[in-house]
N, CA, C and O of each residue as an XYZ file, in Angstrom:
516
protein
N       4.209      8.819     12.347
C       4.619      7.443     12.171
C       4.412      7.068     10.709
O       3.488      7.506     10.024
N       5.045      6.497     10.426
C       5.194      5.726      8.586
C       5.516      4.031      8.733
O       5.991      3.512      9.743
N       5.159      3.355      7.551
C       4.795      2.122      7.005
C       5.393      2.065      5.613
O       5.277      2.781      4.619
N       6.157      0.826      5.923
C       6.060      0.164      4.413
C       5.496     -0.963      4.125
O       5.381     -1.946      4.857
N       5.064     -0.792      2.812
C       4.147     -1.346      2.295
C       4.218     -2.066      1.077
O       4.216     -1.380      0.054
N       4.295     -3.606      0.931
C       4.919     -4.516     -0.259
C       3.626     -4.380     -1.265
O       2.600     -4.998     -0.980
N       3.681     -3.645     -2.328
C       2.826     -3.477     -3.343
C       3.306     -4.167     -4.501
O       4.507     -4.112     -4.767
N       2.352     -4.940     -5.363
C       2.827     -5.666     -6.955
C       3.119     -4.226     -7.700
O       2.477     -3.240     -7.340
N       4.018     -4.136     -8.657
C       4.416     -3.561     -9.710
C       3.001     -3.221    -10.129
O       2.690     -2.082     -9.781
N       2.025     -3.904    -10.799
C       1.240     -3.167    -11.405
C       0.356     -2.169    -11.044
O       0.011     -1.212    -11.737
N      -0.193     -2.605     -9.269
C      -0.775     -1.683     -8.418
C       0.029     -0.807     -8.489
O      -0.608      0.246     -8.480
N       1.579     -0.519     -8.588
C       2.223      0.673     -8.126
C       2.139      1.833     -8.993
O       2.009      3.031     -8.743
N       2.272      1.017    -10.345
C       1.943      1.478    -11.523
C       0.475      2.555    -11.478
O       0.481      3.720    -11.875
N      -0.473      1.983    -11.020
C      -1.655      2.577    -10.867
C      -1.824      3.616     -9.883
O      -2.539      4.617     -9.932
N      -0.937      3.153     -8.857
C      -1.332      4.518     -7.465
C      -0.554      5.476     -8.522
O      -1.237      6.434     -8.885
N       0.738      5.397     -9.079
C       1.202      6.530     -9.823
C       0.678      7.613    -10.807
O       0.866      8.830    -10.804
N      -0.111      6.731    -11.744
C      -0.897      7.069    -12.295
C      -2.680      8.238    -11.759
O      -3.430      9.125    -12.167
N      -2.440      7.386    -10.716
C      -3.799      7.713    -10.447
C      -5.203      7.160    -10.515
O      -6.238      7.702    -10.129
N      -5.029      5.880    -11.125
C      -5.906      5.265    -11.173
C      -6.453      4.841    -10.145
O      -7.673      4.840     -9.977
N      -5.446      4.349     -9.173
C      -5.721      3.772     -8.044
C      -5.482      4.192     -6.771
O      -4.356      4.047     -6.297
N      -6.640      4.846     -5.944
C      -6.579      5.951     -5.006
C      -6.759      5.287     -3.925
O      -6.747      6.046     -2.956
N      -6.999      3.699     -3.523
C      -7.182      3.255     -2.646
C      -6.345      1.758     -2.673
O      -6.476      0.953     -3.596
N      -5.702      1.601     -1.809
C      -4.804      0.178     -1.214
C      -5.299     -0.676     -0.343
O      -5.542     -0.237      0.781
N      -5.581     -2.152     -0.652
C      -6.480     -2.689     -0.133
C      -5.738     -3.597      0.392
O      -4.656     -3.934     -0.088
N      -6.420     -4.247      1.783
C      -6.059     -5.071      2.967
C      -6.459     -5.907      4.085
O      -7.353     -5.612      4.878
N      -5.860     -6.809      4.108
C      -6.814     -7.680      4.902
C      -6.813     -7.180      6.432
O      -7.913     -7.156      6.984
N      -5.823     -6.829      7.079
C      -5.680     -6.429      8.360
C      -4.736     -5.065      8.175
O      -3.788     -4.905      7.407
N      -5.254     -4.233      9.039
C      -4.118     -2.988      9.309
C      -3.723     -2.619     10.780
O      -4.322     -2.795     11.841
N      -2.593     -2.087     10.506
C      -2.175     -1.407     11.402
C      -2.422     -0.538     12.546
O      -2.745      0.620     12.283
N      -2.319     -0.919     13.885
C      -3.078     -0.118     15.076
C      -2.609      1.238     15.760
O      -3.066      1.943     16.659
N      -1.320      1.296     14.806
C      -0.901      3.113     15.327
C      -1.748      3.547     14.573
O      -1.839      3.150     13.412
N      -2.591      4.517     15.135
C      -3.577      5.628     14.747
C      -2.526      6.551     14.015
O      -2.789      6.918     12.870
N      -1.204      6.993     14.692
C      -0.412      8.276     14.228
C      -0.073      8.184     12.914
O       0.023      9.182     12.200
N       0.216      6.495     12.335
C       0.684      6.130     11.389
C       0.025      7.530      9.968
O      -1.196      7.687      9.986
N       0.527      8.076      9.296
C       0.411      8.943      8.444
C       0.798      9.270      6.836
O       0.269     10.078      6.072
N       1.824      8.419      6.627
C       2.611      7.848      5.519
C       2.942      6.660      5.314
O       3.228      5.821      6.167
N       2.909      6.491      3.720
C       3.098      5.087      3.547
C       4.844      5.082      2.825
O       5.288      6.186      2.510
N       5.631      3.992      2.629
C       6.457      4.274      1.824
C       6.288      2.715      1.003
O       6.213      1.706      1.705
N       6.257      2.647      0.115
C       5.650      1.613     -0.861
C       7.304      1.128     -1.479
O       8.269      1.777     -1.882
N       7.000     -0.468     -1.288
C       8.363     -1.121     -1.652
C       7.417     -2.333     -2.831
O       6.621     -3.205     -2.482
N       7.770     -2.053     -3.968
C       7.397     -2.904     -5.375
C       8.225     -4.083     -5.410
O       9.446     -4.184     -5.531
N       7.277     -5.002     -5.273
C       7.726     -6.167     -5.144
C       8.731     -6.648     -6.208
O       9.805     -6.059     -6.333
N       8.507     -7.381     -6.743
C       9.508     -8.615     -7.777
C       9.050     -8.263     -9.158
O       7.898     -7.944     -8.863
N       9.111     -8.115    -10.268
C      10.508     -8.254     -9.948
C      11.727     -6.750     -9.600
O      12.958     -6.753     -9.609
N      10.523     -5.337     -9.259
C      11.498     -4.664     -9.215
C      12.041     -4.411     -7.635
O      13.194     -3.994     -7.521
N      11.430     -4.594     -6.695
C      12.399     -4.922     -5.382
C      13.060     -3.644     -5.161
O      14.289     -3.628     -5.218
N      12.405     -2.545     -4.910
C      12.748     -1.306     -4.462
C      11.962     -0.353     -3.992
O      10.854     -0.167     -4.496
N      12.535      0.575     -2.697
C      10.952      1.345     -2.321
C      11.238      2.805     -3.488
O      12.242      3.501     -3.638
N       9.658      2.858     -4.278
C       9.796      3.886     -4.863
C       8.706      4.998     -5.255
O       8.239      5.487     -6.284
N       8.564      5.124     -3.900
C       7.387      6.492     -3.570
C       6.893      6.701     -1.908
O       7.355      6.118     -0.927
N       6.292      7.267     -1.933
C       4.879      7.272     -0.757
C       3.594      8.172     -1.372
O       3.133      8.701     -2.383
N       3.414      7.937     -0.082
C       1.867      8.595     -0.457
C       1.501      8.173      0.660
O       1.722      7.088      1.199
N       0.500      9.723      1.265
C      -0.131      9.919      2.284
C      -1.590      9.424      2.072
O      -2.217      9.202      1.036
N      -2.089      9.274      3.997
C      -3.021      8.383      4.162
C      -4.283      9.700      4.587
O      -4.423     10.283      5.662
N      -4.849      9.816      3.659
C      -6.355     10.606      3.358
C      -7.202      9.815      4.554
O      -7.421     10.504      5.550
N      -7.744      8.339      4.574
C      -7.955      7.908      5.413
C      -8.572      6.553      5.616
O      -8.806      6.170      4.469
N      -9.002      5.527      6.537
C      -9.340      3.933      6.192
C     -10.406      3.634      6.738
O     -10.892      3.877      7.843
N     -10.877      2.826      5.453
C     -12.309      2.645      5.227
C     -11.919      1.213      5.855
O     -10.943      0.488      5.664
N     -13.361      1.047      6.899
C     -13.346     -0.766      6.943
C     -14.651     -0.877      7.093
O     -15.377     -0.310      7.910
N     -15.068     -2.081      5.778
C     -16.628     -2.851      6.198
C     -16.480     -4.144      5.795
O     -15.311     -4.521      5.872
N     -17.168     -4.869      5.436
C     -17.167     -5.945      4.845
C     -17.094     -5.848      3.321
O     -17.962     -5.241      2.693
N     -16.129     -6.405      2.768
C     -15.706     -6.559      1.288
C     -16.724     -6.072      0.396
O     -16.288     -5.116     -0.245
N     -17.644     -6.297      0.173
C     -18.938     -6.231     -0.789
C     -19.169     -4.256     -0.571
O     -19.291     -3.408     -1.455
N     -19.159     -4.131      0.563
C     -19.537     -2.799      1.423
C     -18.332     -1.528      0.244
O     -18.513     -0.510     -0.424
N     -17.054     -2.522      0.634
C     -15.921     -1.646      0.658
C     -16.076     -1.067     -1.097
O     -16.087      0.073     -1.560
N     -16.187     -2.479     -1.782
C     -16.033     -2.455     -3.353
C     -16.828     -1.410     -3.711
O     -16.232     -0.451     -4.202
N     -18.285     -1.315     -3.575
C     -19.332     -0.530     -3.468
C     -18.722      0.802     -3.354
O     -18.828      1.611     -4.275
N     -18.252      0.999     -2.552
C     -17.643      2.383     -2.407
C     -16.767      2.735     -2.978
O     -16.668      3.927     -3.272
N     -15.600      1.600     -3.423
C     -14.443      2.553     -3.989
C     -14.033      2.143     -4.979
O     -12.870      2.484     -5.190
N     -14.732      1.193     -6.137
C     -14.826      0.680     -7.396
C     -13.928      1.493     -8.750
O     -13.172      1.178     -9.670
N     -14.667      2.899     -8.090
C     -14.278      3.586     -9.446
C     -13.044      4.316     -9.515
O     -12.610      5.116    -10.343
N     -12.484      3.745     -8.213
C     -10.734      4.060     -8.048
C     -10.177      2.806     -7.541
O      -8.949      2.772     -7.457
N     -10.809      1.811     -7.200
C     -10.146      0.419     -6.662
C      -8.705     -0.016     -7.527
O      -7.874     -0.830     -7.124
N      -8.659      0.585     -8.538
C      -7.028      0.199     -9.605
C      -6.730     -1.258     -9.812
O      -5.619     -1.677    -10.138
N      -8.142     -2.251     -9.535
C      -8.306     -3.676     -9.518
C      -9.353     -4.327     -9.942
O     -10.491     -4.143     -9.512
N      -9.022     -5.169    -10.856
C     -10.412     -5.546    -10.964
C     -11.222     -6.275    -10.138
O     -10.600     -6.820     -9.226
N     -12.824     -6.538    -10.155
C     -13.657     -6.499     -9.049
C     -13.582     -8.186     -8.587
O     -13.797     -8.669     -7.476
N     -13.097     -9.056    -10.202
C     -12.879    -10.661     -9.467
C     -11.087    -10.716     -9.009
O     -10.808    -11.448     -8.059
N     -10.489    -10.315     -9.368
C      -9.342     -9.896     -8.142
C      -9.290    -10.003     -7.042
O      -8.739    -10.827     -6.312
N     -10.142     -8.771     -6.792
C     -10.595     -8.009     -5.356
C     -11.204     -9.059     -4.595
O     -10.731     -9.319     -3.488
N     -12.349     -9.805     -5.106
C     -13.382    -10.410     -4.285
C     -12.281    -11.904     -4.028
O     -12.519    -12.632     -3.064
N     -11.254    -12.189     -4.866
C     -10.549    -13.152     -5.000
C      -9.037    -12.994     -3.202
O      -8.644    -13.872     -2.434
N      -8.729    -11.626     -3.274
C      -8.026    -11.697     -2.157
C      -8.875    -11.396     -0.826
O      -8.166    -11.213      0.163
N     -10.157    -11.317     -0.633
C     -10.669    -10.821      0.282
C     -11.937    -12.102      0.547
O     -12.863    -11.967      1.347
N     -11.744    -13.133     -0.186
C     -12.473    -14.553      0.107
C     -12.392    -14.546      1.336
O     -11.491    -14.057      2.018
N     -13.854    -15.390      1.863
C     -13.858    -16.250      3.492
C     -13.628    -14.831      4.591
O     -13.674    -14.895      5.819
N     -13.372    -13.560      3.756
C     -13.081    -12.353      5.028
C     -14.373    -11.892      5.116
O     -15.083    -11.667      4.137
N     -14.853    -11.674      6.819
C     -15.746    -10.779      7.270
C     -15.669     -9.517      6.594
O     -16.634     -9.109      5.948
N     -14.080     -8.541      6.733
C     -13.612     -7.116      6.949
C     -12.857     -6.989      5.797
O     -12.538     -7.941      5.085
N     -12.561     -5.825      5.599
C     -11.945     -5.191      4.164
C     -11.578     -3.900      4.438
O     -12.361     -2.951      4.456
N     -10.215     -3.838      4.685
C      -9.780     -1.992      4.876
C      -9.134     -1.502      3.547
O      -8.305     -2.233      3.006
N      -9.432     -0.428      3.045
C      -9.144      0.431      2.128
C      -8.980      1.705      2.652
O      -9.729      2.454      3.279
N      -7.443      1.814      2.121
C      -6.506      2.822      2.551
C      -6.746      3.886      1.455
O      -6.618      3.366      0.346
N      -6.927      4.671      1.416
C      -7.509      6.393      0.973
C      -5.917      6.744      0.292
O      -5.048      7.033      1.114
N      -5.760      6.735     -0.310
C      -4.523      7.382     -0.667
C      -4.586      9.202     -1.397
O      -5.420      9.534     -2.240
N      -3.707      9.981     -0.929
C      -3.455     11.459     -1.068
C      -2.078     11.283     -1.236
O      -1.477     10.234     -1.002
N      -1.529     12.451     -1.694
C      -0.330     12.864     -1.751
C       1.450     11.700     -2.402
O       2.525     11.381     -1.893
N       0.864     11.524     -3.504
C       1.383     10.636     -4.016
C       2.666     10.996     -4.633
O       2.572     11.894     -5.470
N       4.001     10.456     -4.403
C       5.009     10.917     -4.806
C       5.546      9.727     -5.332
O       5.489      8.657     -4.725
N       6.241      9.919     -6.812
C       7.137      9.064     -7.275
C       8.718      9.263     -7.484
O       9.269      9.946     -8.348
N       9.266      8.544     -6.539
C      11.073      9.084     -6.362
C      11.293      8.493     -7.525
O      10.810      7.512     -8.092
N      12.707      9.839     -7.954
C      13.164      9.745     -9.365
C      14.252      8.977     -9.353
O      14.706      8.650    -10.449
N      14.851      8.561     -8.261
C      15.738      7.384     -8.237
C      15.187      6.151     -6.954
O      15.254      6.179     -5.725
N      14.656      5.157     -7.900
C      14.503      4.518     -6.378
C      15.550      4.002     -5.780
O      16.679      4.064     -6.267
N      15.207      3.303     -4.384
C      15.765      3.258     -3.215
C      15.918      1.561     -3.111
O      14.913      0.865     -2.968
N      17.330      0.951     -3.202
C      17.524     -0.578     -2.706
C      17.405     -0.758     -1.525
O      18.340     -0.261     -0.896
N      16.526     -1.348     -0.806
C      16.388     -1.236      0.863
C      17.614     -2.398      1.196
O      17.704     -2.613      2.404
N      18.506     -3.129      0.409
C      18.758     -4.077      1.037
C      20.579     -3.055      1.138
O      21.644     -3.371      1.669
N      20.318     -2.292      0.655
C      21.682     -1.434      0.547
C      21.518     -0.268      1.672
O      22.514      0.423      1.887
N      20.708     -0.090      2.169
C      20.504      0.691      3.492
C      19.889      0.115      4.590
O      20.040      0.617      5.704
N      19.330     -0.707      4.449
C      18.581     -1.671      5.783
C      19.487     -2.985      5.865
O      19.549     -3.807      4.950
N      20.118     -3.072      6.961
C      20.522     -4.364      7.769
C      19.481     -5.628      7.688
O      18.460     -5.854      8.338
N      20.075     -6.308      6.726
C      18.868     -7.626      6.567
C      17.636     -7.477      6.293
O      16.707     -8.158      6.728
N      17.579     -6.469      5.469
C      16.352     -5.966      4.618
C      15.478     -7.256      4.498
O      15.946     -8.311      4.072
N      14.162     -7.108      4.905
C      13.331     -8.631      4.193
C      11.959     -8.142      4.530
O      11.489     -7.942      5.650
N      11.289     -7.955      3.124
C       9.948     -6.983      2.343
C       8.783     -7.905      3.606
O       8.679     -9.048      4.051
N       7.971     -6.353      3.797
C       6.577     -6.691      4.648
C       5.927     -7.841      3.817
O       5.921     -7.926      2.589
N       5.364     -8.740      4.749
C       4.214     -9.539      4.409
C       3.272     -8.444      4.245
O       3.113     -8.089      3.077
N       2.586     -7.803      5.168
C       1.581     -6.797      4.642
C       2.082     -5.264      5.173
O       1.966     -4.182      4.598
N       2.659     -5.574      6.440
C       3.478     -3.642      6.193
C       4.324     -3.978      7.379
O       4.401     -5.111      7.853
N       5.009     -2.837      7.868
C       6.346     -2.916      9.017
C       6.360     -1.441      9.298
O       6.419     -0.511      8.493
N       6.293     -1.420     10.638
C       6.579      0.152     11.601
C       7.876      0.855     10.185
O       8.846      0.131      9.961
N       7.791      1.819      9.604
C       8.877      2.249      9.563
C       9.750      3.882      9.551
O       9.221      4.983      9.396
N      11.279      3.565      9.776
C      12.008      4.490      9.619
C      12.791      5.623      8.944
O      14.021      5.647      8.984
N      12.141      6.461      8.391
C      12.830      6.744      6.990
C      14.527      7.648      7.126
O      15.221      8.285      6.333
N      14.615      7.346      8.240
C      15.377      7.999      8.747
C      17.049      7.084      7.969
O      17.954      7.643      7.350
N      16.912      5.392      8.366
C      17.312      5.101      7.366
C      18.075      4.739      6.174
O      19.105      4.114      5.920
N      16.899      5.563      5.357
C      17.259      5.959      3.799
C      18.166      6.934      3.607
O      18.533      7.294      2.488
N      18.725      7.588      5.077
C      19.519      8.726      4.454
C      20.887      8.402      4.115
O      21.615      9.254      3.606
């Protein structure tokens, strides 16, 4: 099973890089099978353009999570503590296997009424073909 996933440009920038080995979230997803991500960059570039596989997800409470994954978080720490305010829980997604497509992909040119995850959507890559 696969997910897409509405990431800012600059985070995307960073999973590419490498800086940033972990994707952070307020709530996730309850398919266990789920295994891939396919990452759609928000605004202003508005295209899915990669994946990257799920190593695996961390959940504790925010303070817990930072602690642990700081030195790859690809965010800074008043950011972080800034989207994860008033939250008990904090999942951080493990990222492996990071691919950057050499042409990205207009979802609104292959998806029927394309309209980008609030935080992710079951998906099909089937698709993209």
């Amino acid at each position: 099973m696969k997910i897409l996933l509405s990431i800012k440009p600059e985070y995307v920038s960073r999973i590419f890089s490498g800086e940033k080995r972990f994707e952070f979230r307020k709530c996730i997803f309850r398919d266990s099978s789920v295994h891939e991500v396919y990452i759609y960059a928000t605004s202003p570039v508005k295209m899915i353009v990669g994946t990257f596989g799920i190593k695996d997800i961390h959940e504790e409470a925010p303070s817990q999570i930072w602690k642990d994954t700081y030195q790859f978080a690809g965010i800074e720490e008043d950011a972080f503590f800034t989207y994860f305010q008033g939250r008990e829980k904090a999942y951080a997604i493990e990222i492996e296997d990071v691919r950057e497509f050499s042409s990205p992909i207009d979802p609104r040119k292959k998806i029927d009424n394309f309209v980008p995850p609030q935080s992710f959507a079951y998906f099909d890559d089937r698709v993209l073909s």
